[in-house]
N, C-alpha and C positions, 0 to 999 in steps of 0.2 A: 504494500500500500504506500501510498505518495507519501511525503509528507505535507504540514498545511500551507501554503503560499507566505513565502515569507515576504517579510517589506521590503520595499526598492531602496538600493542606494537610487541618487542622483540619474547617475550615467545608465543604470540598467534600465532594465523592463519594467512595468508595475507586478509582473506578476511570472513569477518563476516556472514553468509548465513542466512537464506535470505536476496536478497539486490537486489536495482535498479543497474546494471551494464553496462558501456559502453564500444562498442567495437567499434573500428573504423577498416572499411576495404578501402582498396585501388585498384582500377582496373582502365582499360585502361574508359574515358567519352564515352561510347556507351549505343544505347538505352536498351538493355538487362541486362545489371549489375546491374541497382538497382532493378531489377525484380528478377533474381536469388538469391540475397544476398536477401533478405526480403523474399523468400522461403525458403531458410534455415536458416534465424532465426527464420521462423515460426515454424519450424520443432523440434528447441530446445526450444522454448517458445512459450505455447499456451497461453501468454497472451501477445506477440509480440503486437506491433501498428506500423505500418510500419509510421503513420502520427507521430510521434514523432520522423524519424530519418531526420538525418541534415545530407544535400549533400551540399559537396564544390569541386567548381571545379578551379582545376591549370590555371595558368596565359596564360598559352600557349590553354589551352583548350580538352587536351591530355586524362588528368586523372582525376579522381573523387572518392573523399573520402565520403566515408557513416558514419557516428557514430549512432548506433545501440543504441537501448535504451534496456536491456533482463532486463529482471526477476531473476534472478540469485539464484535456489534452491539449489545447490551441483556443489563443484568441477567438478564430475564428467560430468554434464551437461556440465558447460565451455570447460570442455576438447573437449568432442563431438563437440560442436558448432564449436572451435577453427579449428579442425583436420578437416571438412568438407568446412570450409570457405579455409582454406591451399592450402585443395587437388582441388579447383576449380580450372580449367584453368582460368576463368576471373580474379583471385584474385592475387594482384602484393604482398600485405602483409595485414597483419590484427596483432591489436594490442590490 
């Protein structure tokens, strides 16, 4: 297993590849969202474990954040993940 993405000197890259990366997404607390979001990080990472992601939900009970555990082999992989979590209607943000 990778290790987690360590921080950038300066002159490097932001992000060390291969690495464990987290991505936190945010949508409205309904029962379909953590089922969509866990399809398309399956879709960028086939070594996704949807049991390793962490759901918190808002004080009010509204919203629900996911942080995503990927695998993280290339930029370009992130980009994709990133642009399909976006373009979801269920998705308020993803960071």
């Amino acid at each position: 297993m990778a290790d987690k993405c360590t921080p950038p000197d300066l002159e490097e890259s932001l992000i060390d590849f291969p690495c464990d990366f987290p991505v936190k997404v945010m949508g409205a607390s309904i029962p379909e969202f953590h089922t969509v979001i866990a399809k398309i990080a399956a879709k960028h990472d086939t070594e996704f474990d949807n049991d390793d992601t962490t759901r918190n939900v808002s004080k009010t009970g509204k919203y629900v954040s996911l942080t995503l555990n990927i695998h993280a082999k290339d930029k370009p992989q992130l980009d994709a993940l990133y642009l399909d979590l976006t373009n979801n209607e269920l998705v308020l943000w993803a960071l």
